[in-house]
Wavefront OBJ file of the C-alpha trace (Angstrom):
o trace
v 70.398 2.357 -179.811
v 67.253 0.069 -180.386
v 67.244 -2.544 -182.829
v 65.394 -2.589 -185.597
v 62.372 -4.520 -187.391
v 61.827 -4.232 -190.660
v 58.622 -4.522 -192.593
v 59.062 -4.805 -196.770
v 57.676 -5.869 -199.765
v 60.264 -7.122 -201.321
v 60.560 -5.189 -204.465
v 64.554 -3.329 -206.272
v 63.862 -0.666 -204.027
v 63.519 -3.157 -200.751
v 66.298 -4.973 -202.088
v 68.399 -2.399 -201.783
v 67.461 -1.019 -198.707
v 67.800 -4.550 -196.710
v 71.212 -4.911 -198.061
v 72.012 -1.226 -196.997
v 70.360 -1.871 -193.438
v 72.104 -5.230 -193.057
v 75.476 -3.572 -193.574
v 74.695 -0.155 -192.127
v 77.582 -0.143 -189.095
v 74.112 1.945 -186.329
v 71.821 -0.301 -187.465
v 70.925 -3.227 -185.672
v 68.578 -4.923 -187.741
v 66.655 -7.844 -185.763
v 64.283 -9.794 -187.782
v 62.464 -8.764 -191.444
v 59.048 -9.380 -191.552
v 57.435 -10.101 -195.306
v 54.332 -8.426 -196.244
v 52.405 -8.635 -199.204
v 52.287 -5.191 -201.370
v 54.488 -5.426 -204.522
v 54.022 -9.512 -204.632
v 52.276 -11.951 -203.141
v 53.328 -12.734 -199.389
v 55.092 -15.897 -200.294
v 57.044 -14.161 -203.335
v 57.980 -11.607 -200.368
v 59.411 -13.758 -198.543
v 61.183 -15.926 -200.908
v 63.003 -12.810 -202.180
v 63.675 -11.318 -198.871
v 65.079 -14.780 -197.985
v 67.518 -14.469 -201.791
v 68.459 -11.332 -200.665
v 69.760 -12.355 -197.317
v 71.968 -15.277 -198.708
v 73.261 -13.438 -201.615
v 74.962 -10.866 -198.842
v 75.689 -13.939 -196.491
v 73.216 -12.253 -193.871
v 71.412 -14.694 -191.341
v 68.569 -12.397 -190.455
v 65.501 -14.236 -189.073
v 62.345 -13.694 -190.732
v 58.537 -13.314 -190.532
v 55.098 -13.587 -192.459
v 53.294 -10.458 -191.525
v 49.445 -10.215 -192.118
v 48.605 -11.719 -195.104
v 45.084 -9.310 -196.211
v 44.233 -5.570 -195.991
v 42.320 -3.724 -193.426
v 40.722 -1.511 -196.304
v 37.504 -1.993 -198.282
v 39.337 -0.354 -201.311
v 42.918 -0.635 -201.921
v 45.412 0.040 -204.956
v 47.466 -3.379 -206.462
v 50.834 -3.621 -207.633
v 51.832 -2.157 -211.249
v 54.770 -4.800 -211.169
v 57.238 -2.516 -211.746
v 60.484 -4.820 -210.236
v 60.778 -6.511 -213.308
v 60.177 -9.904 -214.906
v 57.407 -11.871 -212.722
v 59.084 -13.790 -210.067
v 62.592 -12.694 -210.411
v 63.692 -9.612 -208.820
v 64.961 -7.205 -211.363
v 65.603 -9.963 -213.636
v 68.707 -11.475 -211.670
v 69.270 -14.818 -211.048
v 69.022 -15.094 -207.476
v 70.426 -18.102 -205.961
v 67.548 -20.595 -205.293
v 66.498 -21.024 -201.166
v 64.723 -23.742 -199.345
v 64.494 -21.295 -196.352
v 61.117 -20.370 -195.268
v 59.628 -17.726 -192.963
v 57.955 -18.276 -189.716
v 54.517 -17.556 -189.280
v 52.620 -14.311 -188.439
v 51.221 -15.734 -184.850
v 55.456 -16.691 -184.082
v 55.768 -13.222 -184.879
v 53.563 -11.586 -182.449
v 54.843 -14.693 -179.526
v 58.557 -13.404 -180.143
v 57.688 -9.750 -180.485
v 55.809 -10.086 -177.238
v 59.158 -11.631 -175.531
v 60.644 -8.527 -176.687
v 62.942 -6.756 -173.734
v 63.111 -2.993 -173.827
v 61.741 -1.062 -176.925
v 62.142 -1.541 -180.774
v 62.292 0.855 -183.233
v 59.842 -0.138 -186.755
v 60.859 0.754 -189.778
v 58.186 -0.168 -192.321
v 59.115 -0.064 -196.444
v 56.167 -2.026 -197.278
v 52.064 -1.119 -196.658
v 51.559 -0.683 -192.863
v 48.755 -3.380 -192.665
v 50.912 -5.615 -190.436
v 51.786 -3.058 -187.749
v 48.488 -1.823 -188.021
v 46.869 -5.219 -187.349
v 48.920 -5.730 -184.734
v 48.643 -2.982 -182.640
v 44.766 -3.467 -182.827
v 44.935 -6.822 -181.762
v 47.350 -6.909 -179.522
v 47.080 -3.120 -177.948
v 49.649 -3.972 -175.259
v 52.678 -4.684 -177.537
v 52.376 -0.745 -178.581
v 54.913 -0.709 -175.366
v 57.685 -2.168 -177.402
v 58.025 0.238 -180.263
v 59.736 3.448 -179.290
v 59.723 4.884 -182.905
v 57.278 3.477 -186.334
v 59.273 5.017 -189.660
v 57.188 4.830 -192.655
v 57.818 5.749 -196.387
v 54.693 7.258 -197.760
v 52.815 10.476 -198.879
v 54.729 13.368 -200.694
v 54.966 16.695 -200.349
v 55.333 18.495 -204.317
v 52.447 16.476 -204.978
v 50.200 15.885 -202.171
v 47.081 14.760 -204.491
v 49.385 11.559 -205.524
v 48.225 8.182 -204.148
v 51.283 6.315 -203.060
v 51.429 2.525 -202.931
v 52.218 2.176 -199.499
v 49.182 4.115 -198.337
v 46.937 3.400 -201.407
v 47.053 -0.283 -201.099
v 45.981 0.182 -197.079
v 44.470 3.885 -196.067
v 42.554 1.915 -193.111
v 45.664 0.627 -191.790
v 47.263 3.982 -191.936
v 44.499 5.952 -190.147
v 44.538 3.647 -187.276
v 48.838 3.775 -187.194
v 47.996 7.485 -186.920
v 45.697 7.334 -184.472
v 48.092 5.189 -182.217
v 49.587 7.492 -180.020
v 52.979 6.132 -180.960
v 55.886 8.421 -182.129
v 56.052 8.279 -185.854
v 58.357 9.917 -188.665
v 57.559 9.780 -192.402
v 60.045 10.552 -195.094
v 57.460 11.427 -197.999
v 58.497 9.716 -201.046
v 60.520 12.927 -202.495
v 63.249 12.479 -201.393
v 63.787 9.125 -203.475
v 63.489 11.586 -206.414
v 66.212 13.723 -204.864
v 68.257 11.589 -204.246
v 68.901 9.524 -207.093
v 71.519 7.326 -208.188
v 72.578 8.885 -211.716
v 74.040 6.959 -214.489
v 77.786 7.922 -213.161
v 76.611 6.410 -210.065
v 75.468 3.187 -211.389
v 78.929 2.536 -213.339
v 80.813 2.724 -210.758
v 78.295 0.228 -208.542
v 79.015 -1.941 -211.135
v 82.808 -1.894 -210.394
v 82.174 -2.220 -206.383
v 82.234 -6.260 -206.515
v 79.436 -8.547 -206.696
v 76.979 -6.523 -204.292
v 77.667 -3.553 -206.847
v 77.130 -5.420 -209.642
v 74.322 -6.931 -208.348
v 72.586 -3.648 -207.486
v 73.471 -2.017 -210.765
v 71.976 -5.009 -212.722
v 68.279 -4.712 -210.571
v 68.018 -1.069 -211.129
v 68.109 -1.310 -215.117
v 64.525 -2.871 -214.137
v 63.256 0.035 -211.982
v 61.597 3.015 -213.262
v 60.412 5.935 -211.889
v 58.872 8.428 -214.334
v 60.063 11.369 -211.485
v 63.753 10.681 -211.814
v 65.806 11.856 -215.300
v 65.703 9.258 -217.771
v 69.032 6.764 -216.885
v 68.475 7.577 -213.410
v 67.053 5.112 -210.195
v 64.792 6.648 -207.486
v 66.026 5.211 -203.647
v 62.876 5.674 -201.778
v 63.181 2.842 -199.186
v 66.442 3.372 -198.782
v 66.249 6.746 -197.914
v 63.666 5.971 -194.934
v 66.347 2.939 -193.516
v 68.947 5.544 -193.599
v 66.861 7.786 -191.687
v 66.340 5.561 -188.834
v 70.161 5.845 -187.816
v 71.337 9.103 -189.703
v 69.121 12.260 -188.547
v 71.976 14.216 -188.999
v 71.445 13.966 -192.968
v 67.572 14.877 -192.237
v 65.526 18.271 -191.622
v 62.429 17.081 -190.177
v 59.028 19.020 -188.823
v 56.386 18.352 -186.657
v 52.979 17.988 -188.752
v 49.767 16.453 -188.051
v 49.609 13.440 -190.500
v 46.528 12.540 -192.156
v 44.290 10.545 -195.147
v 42.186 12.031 -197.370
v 40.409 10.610 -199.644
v 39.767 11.438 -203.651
v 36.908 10.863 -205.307
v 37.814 7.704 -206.226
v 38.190 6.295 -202.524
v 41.838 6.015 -203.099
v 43.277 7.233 -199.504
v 46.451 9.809 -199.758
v 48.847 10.649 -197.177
v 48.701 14.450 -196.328
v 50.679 16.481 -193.957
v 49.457 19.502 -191.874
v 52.580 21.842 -190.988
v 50.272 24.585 -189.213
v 47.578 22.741 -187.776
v 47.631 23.038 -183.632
v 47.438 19.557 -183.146
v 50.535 17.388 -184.061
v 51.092 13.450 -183.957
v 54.380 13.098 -186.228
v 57.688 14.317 -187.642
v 58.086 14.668 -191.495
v 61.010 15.081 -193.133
v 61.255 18.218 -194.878
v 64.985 17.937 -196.318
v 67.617 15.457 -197.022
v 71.320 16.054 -197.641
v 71.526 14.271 -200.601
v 75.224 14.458 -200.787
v 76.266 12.599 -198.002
v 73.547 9.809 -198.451
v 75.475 8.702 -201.535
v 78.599 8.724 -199.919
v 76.834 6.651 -197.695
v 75.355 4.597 -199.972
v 79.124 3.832 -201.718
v 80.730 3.131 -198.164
v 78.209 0.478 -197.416
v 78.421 -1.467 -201.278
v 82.231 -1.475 -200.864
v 81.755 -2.906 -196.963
v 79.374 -5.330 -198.663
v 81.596 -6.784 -201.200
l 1 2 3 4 5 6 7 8 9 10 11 12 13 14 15 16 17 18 19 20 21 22 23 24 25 26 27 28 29 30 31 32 33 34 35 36 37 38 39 40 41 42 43 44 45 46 47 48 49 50 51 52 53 54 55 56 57 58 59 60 61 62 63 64 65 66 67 68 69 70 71 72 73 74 75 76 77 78 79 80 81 82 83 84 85 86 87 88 89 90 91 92 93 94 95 96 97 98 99 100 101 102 103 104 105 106 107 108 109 110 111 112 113 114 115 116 117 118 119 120 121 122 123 124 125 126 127 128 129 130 131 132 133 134 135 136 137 138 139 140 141 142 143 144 145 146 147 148 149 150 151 152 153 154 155 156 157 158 159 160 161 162 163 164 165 166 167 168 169 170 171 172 173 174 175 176 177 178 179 180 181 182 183 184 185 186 187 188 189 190 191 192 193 194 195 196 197 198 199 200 201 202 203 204 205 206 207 208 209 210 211 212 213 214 215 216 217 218 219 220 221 222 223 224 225 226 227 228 229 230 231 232 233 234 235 236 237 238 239 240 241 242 243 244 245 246 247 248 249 250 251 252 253 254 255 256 257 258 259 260 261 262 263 264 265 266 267 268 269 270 271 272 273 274 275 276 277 278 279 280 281 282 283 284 285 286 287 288 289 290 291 292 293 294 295
């Protein structure tokens, strides 16, 4: 089992997904490296770092690339509520700060073995990265990436919208990559059942249930919370809840320059596995196991 870095923006949806990766009994998660997307860079990693000591998690972590590779680029709508407080919640205050993007790339390069990636926030890091330091593609066995969808393939997601360039050239990699298109957030929603009894899972639970009154998703029923980022951590330790398929991932772009995620499922020529179905089911379960383990 490799251990894990993990690239986010902290936003609800990241939120939740560290906490579910820092609890998650496969996952070995290594260091978190902040990257601007939903917030600035700093914000990222002042979160992240709230995050952490709320669970009582001592997880190192990173600046990644602070810029985009892209000439045009989508910005946050600032949809993880009131400006500078995640979901609204007050967040005990930290002094901690990240190290920098250049002791990132030292320590990755001291890396033994492989690593597997799994990136909730724009890919621009990674990207960056692997273009300027080509021989550190040898540690990452596998690069999971939340992005593109499949019942609406014209959308432009944030992840790929804010970054397209950075996308095409993680793409273009020759590393092993699996998406899990943002869908299955939608299907797998927390209804407002769910959320109750969050709120009666101890301070983690009522944590989570308070962030997610802030996060909307006009995709979900009203009442309801979307879990994209959460369903990609999952997937880097829990294929079995997973159908995926070999496609050959691409960007196209609109007519606005926006750049879009699209999958190929015919095309001769493959470079990654997409997730096709998730068993929505047993991710809650899942999702309830790890809150109550949290506390």
């Amino acid at each position: 089992m490799n251990e894990v870095v993990m690239f986010v923006d902290t936003g609800i949806d990241d939120a939740v997904a560290i906490i579910f990766s820092a609890f998650d009994y496969r996952t070995k998660l290594k260091w978190i490296v902040a990257c601007p997307g939903n917030t600035t860079i700093n914000d990222v990693a002042k979160k992240t770092f709230q995050v952490l000591e709320f669970i009582k998690k001592d997880i190192p972590v990173f600046k990644g690339y602070d810029g985009t590779l892209s000439e045009k680029f989508l910005v946050s709508e600032g949809n993880h509520g009131p400006k500078g407080k995640l979901g609204g919640f007050d967040f005990p205050k930290t002094t901690k700060k990240p190290k920098s993007y250049e002791e990132f790339l030292e320590e990755f390069s001291k890396i033994k073995g492989k690593v597997d990636l799994l990136c909730i926030s724009p890919i621009t890091t990674i990207a960056k990265m692997i273009v300027d330091r080509p021989e550190l593609k040898e540690k990452i066995c596998h690069i999971y990436f939340q992005g593109g969808l499949l019942e609406n393939p014209d959308y432009v997601g944030f992840n790929v919208g804010v970054d397209p360039k950075a996308v095409e050239i993680i793409l273009n990699s020759g590393l092993k990559l699996v998406f899990c298109p943002s869908d299955f957030g939608h299907h797998a929603f927390l209804n407002a059942k769910d959320l109750q009894k969050l709120k009666t899972m101890g301070k983690t639970g009522e944590m989570l249930e308070y962030i997610f009154r802030s996060y909307y998703d006009a995709d979900v029923p009203e009442g309801c919370v979307a879990t994209h980022d959460s369903c990609v951590s999952f997937l880097v330790r829990h294929w079995a809840f997973f159908w995926m398929k070999k496609a050959k991932a691409f960007v196209e772009y609109n007519k606005d320059g926006y750049g879009i995620l699209k999958f190929d499922f015919k095309a001769k020529q493959k470079n990654a596995r997409v997730c096709k179905f998730m068993y929505a089911p047993k991710f809650k379960r899942l999702v309830f196991k790890l809150v109550k383990k949290a506390k």
